[in-house]
Structure formats: C-alpha cells, structure tokens
TORTILUM-477151 format. One record per atom (N, C-alpha, C): x, y, z. Coordinates in steps of 0.05 Angstrom, whole numbers, plus 5000, padded with zeros to 4 digits. Example, Ala and Ser with C-alpha at 12.3 -4.5 7.8 and 13.67 -1.06 7.14 Angstrom:
2
526448865156/524649105156/526449345156/525749555142/527349795143/525850015157/
//
This chain:
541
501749765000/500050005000/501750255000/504150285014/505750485016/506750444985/507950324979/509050384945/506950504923/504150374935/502450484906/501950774918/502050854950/501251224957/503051324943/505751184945/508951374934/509051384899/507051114889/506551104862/504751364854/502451394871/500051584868/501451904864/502751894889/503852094896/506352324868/507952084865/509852064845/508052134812/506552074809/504352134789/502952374785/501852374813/500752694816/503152934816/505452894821/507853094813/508053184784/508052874773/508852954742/506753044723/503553024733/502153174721/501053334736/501453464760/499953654760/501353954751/503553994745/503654224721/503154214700/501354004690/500454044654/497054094675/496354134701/493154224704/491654004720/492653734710/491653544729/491553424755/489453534768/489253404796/487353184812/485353204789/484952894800/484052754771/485552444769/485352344749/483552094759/482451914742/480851604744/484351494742/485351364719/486551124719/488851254705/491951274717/493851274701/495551074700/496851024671/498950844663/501851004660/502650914667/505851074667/507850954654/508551004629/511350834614/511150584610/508550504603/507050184596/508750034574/510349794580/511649684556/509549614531/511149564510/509249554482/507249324487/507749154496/506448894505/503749024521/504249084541/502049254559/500049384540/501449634527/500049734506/498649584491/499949504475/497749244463/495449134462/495448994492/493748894509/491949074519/492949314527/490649524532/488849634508/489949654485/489549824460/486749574449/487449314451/485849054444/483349074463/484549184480/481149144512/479749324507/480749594500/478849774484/478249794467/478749634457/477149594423/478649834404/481049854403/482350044382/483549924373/484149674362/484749604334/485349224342/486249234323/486448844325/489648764311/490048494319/492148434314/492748294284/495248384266/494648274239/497047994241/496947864230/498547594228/501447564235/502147914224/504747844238/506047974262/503448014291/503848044303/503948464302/503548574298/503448804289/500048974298/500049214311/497249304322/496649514291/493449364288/492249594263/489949664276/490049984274/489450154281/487850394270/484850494269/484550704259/484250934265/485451144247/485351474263/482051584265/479951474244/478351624251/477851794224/476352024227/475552144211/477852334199/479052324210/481752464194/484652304196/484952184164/487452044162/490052154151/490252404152/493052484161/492752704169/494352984180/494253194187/492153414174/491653604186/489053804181/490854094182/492954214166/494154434165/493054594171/490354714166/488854804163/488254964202/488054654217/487654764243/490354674263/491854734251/493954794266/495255034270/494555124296/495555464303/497655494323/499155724330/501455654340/500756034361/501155904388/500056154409/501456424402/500456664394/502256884385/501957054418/504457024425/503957294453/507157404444/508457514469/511257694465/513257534461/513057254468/515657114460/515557144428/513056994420/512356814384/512157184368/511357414378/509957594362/511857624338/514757704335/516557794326/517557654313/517657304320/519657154313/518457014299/515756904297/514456594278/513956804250/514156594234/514056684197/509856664204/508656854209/505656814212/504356844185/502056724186/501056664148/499556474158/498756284130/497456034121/497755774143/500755804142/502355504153/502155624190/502255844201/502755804227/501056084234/498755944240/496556104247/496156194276/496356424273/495756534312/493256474325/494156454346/492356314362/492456474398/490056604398/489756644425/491556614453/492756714468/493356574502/490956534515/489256644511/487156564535/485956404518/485156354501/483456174489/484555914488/486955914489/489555654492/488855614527/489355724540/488455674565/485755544578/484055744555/481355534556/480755234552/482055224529/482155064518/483854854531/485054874550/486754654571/485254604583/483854774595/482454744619/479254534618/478754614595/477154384584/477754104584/480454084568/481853854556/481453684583/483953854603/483853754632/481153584644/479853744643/476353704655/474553374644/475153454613/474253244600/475352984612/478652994608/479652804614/480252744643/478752874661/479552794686/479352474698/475852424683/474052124693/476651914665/477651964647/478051874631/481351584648/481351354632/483551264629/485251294619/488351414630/489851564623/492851404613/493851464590/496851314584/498751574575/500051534599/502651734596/505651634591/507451864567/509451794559/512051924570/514651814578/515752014580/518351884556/519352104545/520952044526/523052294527/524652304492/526752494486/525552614462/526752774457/527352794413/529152924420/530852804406/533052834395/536052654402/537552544384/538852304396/542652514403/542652694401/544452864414/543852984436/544252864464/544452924495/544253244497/545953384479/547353664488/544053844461/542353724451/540453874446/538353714438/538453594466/534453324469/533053564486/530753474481/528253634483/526653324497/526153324535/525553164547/522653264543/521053044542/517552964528/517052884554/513953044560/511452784577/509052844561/508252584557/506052634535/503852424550/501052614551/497952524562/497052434536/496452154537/493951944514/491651874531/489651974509/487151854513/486551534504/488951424490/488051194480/490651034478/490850784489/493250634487/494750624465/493950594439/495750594416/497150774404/495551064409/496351294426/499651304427/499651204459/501751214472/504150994462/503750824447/505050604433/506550744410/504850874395/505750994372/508151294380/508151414406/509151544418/511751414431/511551164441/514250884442/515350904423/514650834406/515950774378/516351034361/515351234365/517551504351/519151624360/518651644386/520451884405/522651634413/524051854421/527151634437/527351554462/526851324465/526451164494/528851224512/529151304540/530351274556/530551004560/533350964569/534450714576/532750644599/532350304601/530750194625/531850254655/530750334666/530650374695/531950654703/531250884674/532951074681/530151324684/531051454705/529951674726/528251794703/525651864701/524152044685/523152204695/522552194723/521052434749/522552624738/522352824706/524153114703/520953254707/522553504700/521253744692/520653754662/519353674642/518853684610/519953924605/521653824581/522454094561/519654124548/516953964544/516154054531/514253774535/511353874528/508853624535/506553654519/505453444515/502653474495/500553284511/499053444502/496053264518/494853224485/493952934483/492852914465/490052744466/488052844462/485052774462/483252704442/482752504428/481452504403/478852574409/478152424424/475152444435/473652744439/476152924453/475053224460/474653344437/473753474436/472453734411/472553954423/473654154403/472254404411/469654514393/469354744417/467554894405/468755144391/467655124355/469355414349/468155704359/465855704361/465155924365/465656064390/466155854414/467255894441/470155974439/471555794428/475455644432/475955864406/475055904391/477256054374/478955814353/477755564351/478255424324/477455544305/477955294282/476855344254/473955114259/475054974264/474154634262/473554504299/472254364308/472154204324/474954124331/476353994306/479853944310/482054134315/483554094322/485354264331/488854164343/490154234332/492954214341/495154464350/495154504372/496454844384/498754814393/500954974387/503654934400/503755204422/504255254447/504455454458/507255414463/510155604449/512155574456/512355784494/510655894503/511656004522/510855774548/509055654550/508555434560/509255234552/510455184533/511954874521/509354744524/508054614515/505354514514/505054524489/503654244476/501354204456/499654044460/497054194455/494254084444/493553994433/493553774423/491453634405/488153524410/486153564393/484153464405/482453384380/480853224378/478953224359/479452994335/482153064332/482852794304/485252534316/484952364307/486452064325/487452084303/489452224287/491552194277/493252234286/495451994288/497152014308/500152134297/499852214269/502452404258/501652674271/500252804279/499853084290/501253074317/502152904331/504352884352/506852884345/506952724326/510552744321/510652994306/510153034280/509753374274/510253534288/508053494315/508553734330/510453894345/512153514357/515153664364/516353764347/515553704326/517853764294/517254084290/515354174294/515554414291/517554584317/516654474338/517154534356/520454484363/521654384351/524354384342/525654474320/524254524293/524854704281/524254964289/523055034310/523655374327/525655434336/526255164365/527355184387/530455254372/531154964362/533754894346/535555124328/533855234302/535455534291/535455724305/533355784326/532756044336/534156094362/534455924376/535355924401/538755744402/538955594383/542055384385/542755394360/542855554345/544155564316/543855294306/542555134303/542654824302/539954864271/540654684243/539554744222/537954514229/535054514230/533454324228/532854254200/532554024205/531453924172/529353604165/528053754144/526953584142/527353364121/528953154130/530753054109/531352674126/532352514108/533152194115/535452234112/537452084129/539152124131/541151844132/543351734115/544751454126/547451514121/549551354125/552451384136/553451104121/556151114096/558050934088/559150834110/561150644113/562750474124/565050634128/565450814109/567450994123/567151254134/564251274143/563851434167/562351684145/561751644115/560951884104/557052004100/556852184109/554452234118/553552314092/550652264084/548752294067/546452444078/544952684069/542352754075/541052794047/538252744053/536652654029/533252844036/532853134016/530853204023/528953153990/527453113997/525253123979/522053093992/520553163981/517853133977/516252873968/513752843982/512152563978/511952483946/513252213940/513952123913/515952213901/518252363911/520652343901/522552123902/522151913915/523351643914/525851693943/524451873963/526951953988/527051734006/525351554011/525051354026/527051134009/525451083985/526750823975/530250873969/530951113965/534251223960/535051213983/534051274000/535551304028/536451014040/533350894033/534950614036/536250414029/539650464035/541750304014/541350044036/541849824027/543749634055/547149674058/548049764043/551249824036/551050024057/549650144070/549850454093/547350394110/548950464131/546750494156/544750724159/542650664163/540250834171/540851054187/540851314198/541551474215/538251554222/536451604193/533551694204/531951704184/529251674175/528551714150/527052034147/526952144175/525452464167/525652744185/527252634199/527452944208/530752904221/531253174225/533753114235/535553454237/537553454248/539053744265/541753694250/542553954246/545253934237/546754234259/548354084279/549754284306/551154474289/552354604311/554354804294/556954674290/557354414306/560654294305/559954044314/558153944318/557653684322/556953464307/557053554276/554853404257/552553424259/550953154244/547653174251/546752944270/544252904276/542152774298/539952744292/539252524291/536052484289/534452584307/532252634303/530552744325/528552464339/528752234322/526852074320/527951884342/525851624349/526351354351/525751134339/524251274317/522651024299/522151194270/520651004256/519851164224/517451064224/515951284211/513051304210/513351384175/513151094156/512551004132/510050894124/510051064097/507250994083/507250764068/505050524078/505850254063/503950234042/502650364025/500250424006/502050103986/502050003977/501949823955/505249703966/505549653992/507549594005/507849263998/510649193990/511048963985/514348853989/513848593997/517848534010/519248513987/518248563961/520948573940/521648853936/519548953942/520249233933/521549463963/520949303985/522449484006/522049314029/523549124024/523848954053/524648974075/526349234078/526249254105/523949314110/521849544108/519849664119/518149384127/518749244102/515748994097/516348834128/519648754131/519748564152/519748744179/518949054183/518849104206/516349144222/513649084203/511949034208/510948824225/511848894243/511548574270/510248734297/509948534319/509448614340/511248854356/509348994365/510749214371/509949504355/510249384333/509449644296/507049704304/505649874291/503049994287/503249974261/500449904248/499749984219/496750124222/496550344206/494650534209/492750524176/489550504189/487250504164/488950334141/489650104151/489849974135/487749734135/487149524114/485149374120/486149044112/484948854127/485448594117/485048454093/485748334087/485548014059/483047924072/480147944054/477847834072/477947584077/477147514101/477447234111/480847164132/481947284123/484447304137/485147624166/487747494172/488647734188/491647934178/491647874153/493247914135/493248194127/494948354116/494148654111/494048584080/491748744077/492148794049/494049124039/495449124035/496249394024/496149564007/494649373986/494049533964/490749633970/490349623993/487649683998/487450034003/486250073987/485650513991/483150514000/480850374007/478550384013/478650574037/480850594056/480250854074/481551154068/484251074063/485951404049/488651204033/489951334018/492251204014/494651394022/493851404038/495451504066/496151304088/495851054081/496950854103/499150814107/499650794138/502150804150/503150634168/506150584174/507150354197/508550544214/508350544243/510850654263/511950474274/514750434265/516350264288/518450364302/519950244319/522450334331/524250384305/526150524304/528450444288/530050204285/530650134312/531849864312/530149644300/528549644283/527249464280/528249414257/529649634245/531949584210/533349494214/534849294202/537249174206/540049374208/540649564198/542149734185/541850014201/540349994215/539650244236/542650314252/543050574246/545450724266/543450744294/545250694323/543250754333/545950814358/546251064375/544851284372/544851434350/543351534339/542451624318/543651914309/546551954305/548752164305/550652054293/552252204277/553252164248/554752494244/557852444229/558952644227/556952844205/557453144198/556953284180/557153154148/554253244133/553953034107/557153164085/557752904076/559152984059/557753034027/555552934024/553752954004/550753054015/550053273996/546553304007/545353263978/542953103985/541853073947/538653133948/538853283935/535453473928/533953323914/531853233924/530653003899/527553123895/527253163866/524753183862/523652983828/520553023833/520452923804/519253003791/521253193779/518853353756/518053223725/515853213728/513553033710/513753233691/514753483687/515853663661/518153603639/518853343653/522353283638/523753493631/524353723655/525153923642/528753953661/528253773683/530653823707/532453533697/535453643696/537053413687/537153233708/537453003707/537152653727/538852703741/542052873751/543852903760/544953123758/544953303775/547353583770/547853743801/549853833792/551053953818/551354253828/550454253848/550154603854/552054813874/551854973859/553755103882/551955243905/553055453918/551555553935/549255753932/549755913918/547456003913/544455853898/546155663882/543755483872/542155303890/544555243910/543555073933/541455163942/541555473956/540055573970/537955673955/537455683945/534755773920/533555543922/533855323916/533155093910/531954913929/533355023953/532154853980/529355133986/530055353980/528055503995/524755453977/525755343950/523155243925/521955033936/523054863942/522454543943/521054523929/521454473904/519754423882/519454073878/517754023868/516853733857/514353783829/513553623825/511653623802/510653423802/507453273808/505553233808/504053093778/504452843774/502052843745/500252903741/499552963712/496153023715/494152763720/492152893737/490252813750/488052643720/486152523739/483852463720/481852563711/482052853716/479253053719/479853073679/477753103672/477353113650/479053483641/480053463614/482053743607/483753783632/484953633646/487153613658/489653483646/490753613628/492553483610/495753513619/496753823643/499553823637/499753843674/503753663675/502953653704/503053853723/503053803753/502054003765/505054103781/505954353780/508054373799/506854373837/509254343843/508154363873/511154503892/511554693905/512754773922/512354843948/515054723962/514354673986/516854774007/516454964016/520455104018/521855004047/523554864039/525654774052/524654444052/522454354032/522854074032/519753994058/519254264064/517454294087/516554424100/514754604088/513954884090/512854904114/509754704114/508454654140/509154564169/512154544168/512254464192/514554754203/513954964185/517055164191/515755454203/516855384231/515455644247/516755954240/519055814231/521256194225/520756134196/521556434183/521456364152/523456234142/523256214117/524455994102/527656124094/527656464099/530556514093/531856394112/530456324141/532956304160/533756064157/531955904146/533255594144/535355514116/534855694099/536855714072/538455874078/539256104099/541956184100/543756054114/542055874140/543955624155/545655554138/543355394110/544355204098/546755314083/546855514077/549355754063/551755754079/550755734115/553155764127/554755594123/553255314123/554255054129/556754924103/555655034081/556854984060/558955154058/559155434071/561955514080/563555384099/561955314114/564155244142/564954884132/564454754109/564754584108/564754554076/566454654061/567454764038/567554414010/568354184029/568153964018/565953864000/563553954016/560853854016/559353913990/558353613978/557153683954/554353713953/552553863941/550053893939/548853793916/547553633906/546453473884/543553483879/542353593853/540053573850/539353263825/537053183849/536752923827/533452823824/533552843791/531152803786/530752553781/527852423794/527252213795/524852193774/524752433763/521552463752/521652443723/521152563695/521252443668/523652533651/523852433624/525952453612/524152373590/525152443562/524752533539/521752693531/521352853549/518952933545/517152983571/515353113573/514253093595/512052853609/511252963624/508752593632/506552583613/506452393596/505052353570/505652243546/508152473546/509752363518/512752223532/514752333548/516952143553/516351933579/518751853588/518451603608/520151713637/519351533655/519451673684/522551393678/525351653686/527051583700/527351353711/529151103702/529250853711/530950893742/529550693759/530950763781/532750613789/534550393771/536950313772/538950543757/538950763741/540551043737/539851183752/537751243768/538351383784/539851303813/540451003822/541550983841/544550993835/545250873809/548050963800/549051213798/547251413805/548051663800/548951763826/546551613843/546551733874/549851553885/550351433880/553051233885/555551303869/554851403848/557751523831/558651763841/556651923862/556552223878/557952103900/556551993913/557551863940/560251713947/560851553914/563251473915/565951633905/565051873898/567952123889/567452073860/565051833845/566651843818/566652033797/565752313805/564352533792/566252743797/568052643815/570152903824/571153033795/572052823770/573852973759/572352953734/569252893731/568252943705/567753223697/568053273674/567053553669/563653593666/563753923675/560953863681/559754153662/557354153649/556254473634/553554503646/553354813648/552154963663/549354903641/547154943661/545255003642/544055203635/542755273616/542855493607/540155663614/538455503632/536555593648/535955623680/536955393686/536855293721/539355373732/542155283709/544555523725/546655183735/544154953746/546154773753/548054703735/550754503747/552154413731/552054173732/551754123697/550453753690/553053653694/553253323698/556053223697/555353133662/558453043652/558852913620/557952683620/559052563649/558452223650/558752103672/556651953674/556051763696/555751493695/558651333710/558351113710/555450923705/556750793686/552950623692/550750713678/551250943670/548351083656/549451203638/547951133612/547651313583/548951523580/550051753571/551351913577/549052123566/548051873540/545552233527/543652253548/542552073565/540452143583/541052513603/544052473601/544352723628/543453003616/544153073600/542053223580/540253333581/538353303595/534553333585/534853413558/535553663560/534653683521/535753553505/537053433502/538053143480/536152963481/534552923496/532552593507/529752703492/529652973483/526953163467/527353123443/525652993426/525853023394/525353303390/523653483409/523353693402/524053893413/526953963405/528054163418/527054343418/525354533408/524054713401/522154743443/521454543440/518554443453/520454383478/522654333487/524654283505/525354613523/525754773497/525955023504/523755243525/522355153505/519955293514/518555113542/518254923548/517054813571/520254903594/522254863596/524254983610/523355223615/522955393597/522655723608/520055673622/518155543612/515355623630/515855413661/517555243673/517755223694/518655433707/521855483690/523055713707/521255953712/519256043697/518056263702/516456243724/515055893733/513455823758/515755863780/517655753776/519655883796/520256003809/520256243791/520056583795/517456663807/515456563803/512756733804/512756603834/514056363844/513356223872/515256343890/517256453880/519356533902/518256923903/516556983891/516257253901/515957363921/513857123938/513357133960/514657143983/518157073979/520157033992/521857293983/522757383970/523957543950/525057753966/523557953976/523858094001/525958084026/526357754027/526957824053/529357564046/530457554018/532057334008/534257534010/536557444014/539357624011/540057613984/542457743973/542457803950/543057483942/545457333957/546457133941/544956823938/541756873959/539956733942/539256763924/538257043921/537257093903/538957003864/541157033868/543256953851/542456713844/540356493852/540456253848/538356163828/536256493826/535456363809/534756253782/533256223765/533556153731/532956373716/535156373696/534956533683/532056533653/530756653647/528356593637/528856813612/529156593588/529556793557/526357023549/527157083543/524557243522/523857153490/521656983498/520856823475/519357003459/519656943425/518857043410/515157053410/
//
C-alpha cells in the first residue's frame, strides 16, 4: 500500500503542472506488450498475422494544416514566419482550451509517455505526453527516443502534449476553425491536440517545435530530410517531397540508417535524428520492393487504416478503401542497418530530389551555393496530371525547405543556415536529382529508371564525379556532369532525350518562370546571394 501512495503520489507530481489534479486511471511508461493488450481491451484496433497492432485514426487520416495554430503572445509575436502555415492563436483561448481538455479527461483512462527527441544529449528536448488511448501512447514508444530501462524520468518536461481524440472544441467558444485542433504554445511548452486520432499530428508537433527551438535559440539547422552513413563514416542527407523516391534512396543496405525524416545539423557536432522510429507509408507495400519496411511490420509496429485480405488477418496493402495515406510506426531498431544512437558526422553529400513530370530538370547535377539555396527555399516537385477531364499538363508543387508546413521561422532562416554550412564545410557536395521524366514530359516521355538513378546517387557518394566535366545549364544555372558511370551519357542532357527541341525550350522557360512567380513571395526578405540562384528565363518570341 505504501509503494502504490508513493506511486500515486509520484504521478500526481508529474502531472499536476500540465493542470491535472484528479485523474480516474493512470498508466505510466506501459511496455509495448501492455500497450497492446490495453489498446485490444478497448477495442482500438486488432492484431494482423504478423503480430503487428492495426489501428484507425478516425475521421481524419493524416494531418489538418488547416487547424493547426501556434500561440502568438511576446515571445512568438516577432519571431514565427505568421500566414497560412502558422496560424495565431489566442493565450487565453489556449488556456481555455486546457482547461477543458483537463476536465474532460479527468474521469477518463489515462496513458502517459515520458520520452526524448533528439538523439544528441547536448540538444534533446525531454517529452511527457497525456493519451487518451493506448495505441496512442505505443505509437509515441515507437517514435520518440526511449530512455534507457530503469532510468529516472521524474524531470521537469522540456516540453508536453495532451492529446484527446475524443474532445472537441467548440469554434465559436475556443477560437478554432474546426472541432479539430492542434496548438503549439512555445511559452508554456505545451501541445494540444484534440478532435482527430491521427497520430502524425504528435510527432509533427515536436517537429515544429524543434524547428523553432533548434535555429532560433541553438544555431542548430533543422531539417526535414533521411539521413544514412558509408562504412567509412560518410554522411548522406536526402530532402525531397512525397513521391520523390526519398525513402526508397535513402534506403541503401551498403549504409546504415541514421533516420528517414527529420533531423538537426549542430554547429560542430554534425547531425542527429530527432526520432526513435519511422512513420512509413505502406500504400501498395510489398517485400520485394522494400523489405526492410515489409519485415518491420511485427509486433510492437502499428499499421494505420489499413485493411485485411477478407477472411484473413493479413494486411492487404494495396487496399485505399480508407485514404492512401496508410502508414507503419516502428522503433528504428527494427531495420537491420539502423545507426543507433542516431548521430553521424556532418553530410559529405546532400541530394535534392524531386520529380518533375515536366522532363525539364537534368537526372543528376550539381550545385553550388547559391543554387543550393534557391533550391532548397523552392522545394519544388511536380505532380501528374490528375483524372479530371481537360487536365492534360502536370501539376507543379512547392514546398520550401522540403517542408513548409512544419517551419515556424521563415524559410530565409533555414536557407541561409544552409549557406553557412556549406561555408564552414567547403568539401560538401550538393546534388540535385531527378527522379521524375525524361524525353518529354508525363504523357509523351518515360519516368526515369530507378536503377540510373541509384548509379548516380553512388557515383556522387563514391567521388566518381570528382573529375568529370560538368556544363552549366542554360536555364536552372546547375552544373550537369558529361558522365556517369552506369548510365547513358545522352540521358544527362534533358534536352538531348526531346525530339523536340523547340518544345524542350519552351517548357524549361515556362517552369523557370513558375519558379519565379513562387519565390516572390520570399523575395523580400531573400539576401542578394539567394537570390543569385535563380533561373534565368529567355524572352520568347
């Protein structure tokens, strides 16, 4: 009886500065097993064959941009990039809005986390995180970075989230958009979530919440990027956008895993994962085509709105009947190939991957700094056309720094890091690589084989590009290489792979001009030698 008062006791310390003082039932640092078993008694999801919890979010299957606001008082007023992506949000109405949360969940059964982010000691950000729902808190195991067993968690949080699917707000009361809601209050370190059981709006959340802390306060470049390490210690970072092929490149077996999506680059320390696991989309997921992911799908994993093989307990994956947005969270260690602690010298290669469905960006070329920085602040990709009837040409999409939505400061501060870095570390190559079409745009040429493009990514990685000659292009500015082991030499080109040069020309200028017309918005507050980066755009007859 004395251990469970000192248990009670010990409990009521660590939450009653997030508001709570009297709770029904708390779980404290529940192994996955526990979880499990709890997540099964409540009826939130069932077990699939290979041991693995499937799980559904609910009415919203991935994040809601839309209602995610970030508290504007005297710390945030000056300093957050405010707009679209990081919407102000009340103090008192944030307050309200706890106080509710609290209330609701008082009678509620409670699963609390305590964790890290970040796998560098000298800039972790210590987690206690409130679940309303066991799988919840499982999926919170498996992303964040576990403290070692039997080691002291009674801290003070750098930082905590109460997360509630069940609660709703009221907008007309709370100052939402929506019933849903996700709030970062950097002066209280606290996030809110309430309303949607998607369980990416937690990991996000620190993510934003470390892309603040990290540039703004520790000179430290956050990024949103996968990251793995050669045998002789040489670091790789890999940013691209959904369907640039950043998952499947990242993962070599020849190099160890460091992280597949977020991650810190110190001022002299190298980089760090922020993670403890990867939260991958298994939409038409199969073991020939990415076996690690396939074999980490076991007990322990989460798989999310995914659905079974009828008659079986089997996943089907090619199943979209709920979003094709389905997803797995596991530990990291669950890859064979996993670096773990998850820290790795400064990249000796960074490679920009997009796929432009314009065939207009060469499969391989190399940038200097000012191109660099232009280029990361675009995050460009390109999109095929859709099925909507007179939807014929594809769609660009920009996204700046690889990750607009999750970037609380503007996007210069994160592309002049990246400027510094490439000074202070003069070796470092920057590589843009298209994964997207060649001889033509999506319609008329063919999407980039992705045995040349991994020869490309490996002829970079292995020096064999040091001494090829390389020509500038005459629009984008990068420099193409002559030749690449392994691959065609006319492919590097784009306009050689065009029967119609004519038609090669002219689709080049009308990206570069989307280029231009997307960075205006930035333009202002770009220094001159971004600005230097970007395409030069002819005057067509």
């Amino acid at each position: 009886m004395q251990q469970d008062a000192q248990f009670a006791a010990n409990l009521h310390n660590r939450l009653q500065p997030l508001g709570f003082n009297e709770t029904a039932t708390v779980h404290l640092n529940l192994t996955p097993a526990a979880l499990v078993e709890h997540a099964l008694r409540n009826g939130e999801g069932h077990l699939t064959d290979t041991g693995a919890l499937m799980a559904d979010t609910g009415k919203f299957t991935g994040r809601s941009p839309k209602d995610r606001f970030v508290v504007k008082d005297e710390n945030t007023e000056k300093s957050v990039w405010w707009g679209d992506i990081n919407i102000p949000f009340a103090p008192d109405k944030f307050d309200q809005l706890h106080q509710k949360m609290v209330a609701y969940l008082a009678d509620k059964e409670l699963y609390v986390r305590e964790a890290y982010a970040g796998a560098n000691p000298d800039y972790q950000l210590k987690l206690r995180i409130v679940n309303e729902q066991a799988w919840h808190n499982l999926f919170c195991y498996n992303m964040f970075l576990r403290p070692e067993e039997g080691a002291d968690t009674s801290w003070t949080p750098d930082f905590s989230i109460i997360c509630a699917p069940g609660f709703e707000a009221d907008p007309a009361v709370d100052g939402t958009r929506q019933p849903n809601f996700a709030i970062i209050n950097f002066t209280k370190k606290m996030i809110l979530i309430g309303g949607t059981g998607y369980a990416g709006e937690m990991k996000k959340g620190i993510f934003g919440v470390l892309n603040y802390l990290l540039p703004h306060e520790r000179q430290t470049l956050s990024m949103h990027c996968s990251a793995n390490v050669g045998k002789d210690g040489d670091t790789a970072i890999f940013f691209g956008l959904s369907g640039t092929g950043k998952t499947t490149l990242s993962a070599d077996p020849n190099r160890g895993l460091i992280g597949d999506d977020e991650h810190g680059w110190t001022p002299d320390e190298g980089i760090f994962n922020f993670e403890g696991g990867c939260y991958a989309k298994v939409i038409d997921l199969s073991k020939e085509k990415e076996p690690e992911i396939y074999d980490a799908i076991r007990f322990g994993s989460i798989v999310e709105n995914t659905r079974f093989i009828p008659g079986t307990h089997t996943v089907d994956y090619a199943n979209k009947s709920v979003t094709e947005n389905t997803r797995t969270a596991y530990p990291i260690n669950f890859i064979p190939n996993a670096i773990e602690p998850g820290v790795a010298d400064a990249p000796k290669n960074i490679f920009f991957l997009t796929a432009d469905a314009f065939g207009v960006i060469p499969p391989i070329s190399k940038l200097d700094k000012s191109h660099a920085m232009y280029l990361f602040m675009s995050g460009y990709t390109a999109k095929v056309a859709g099925t909507e009837m007179g939807v014929t040409e594809p769609q660009t999409t920009f996204s700046a720094c690889f990750g607009a939505v999750f970037l609380p400061l503007h996007p210069t501060k994160y592309a002049e890091m990246l400027g510094q870095k490439m000074d202070e570390n003069p070796d470092i190559n920057v590589w843009l690589i298209n994964t997207g079409w060649t001889g033509g745009s999506y319609g008329t040429g063919s999407r980039m084989k992705l045995p040349y493009t991994r020869a490309m990514i490996t002829a970079a990685l292995n020096g064999q590009l040091d001494d090829v000659k390389f020509t500038k292009h005459p629009v984008f500015g990068m420099m193409v290489p002559g030749a690449v082991p392994g691959v065609p030499s006319e492919i590097l080109d784009p306009r050689n792979t065009w029967a119609d040069k004519d038609a090669y020309d002219h689709t080049a200028n009308s990206l570069a001009e989307k280029f231009v017309e997307n960075f205006k918005k930035y333009a202002e507050f770009a220094n001159e030698e971004i600005l230097a980066g970007a395409p030069r755009l002819a005057v067509e007859a």
